[in-house]
C-alpha positions as CSV (number, residue, x, y, z in Angstrom):
1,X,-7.7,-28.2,20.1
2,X,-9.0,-26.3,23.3
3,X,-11.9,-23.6,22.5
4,X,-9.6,-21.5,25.1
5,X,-6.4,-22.0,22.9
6,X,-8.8,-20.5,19.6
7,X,-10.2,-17.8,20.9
8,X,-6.3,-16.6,22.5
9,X,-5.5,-17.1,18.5
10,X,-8.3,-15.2,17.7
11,X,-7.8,-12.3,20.3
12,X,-3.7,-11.8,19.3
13,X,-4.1,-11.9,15.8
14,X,-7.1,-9.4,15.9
15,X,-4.9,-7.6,18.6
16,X,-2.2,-7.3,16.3
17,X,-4.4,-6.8,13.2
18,X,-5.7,-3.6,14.8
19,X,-2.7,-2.4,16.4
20,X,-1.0,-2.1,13.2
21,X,-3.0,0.3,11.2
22,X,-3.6,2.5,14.5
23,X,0.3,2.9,14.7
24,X,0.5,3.9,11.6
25,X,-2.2,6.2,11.7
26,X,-0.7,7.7,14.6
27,X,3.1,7.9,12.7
28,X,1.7,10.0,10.4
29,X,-0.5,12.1,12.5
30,X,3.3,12.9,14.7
31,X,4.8,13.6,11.0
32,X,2.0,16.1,10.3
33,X,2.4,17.7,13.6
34,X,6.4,17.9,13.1
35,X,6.4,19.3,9.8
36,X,3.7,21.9,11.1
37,X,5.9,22.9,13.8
38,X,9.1,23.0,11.6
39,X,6.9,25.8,9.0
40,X,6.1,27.8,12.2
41,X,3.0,26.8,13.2
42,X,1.8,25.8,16.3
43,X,0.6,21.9,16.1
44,X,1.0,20.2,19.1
45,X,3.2,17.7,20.7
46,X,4.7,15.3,18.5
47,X,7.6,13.3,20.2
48,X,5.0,11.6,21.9
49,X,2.4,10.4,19.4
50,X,5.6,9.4,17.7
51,X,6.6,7.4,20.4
52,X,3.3,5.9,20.6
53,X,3.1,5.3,17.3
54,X,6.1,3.1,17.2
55,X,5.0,1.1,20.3
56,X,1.7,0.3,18.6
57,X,3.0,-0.8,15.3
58,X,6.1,-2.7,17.0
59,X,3.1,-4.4,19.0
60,X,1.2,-5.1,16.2
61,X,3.4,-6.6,14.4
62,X,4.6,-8.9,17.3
63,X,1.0,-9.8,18.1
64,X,0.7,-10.9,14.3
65,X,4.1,-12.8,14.5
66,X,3.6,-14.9,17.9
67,X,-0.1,-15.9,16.7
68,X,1.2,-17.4,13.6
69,X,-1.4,-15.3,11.7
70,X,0.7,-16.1,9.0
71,X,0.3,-19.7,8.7
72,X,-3.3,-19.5,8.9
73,X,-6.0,-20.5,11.8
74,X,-4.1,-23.0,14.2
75,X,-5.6,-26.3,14.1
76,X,-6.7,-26.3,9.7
77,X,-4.1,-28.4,7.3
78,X,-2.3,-26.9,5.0
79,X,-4.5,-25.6,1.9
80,X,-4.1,-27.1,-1.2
């Protein structure tokens, strides 16, 4: 295997593996905003750190998916 091809494993599956969790953090910080705004309080935009919520988890979780993060690090056998 190519140094190049591990370290373009490396960057998607870290990609992806921070993606997630900042999407998610971001879904609930648009949830937090809406339910403000619903009670009559004045919280901010929400549609859009909803919207970018979903395109950071739905990235995320591509990232993970097309590196193969779940089959371990490309290159190793199967562990026993």
């Amino acid at each position: 295997m190519k140094p190049t091809s591990a370290w373009r494993w490396y960057l998607k599956a870290q990609g992806g593996v921070l993606l997630l969790p900042v999407g998610l953090c971001l879904f609930g910080e648009a949830v937090s905003r809406r339910v403000v705004q619903l009670m009559g309080g004045q919280a901010g935009e929400w549609f859009w750190t909803g919207t970018l919520s979903l395109i950071c988890i739905n990235a995320g979780i591509g990232l993970m998916i097309d590196s193969g993060l779940t089959k371990g690090f490309p290159g190793r056998g199967p562990r026993a």
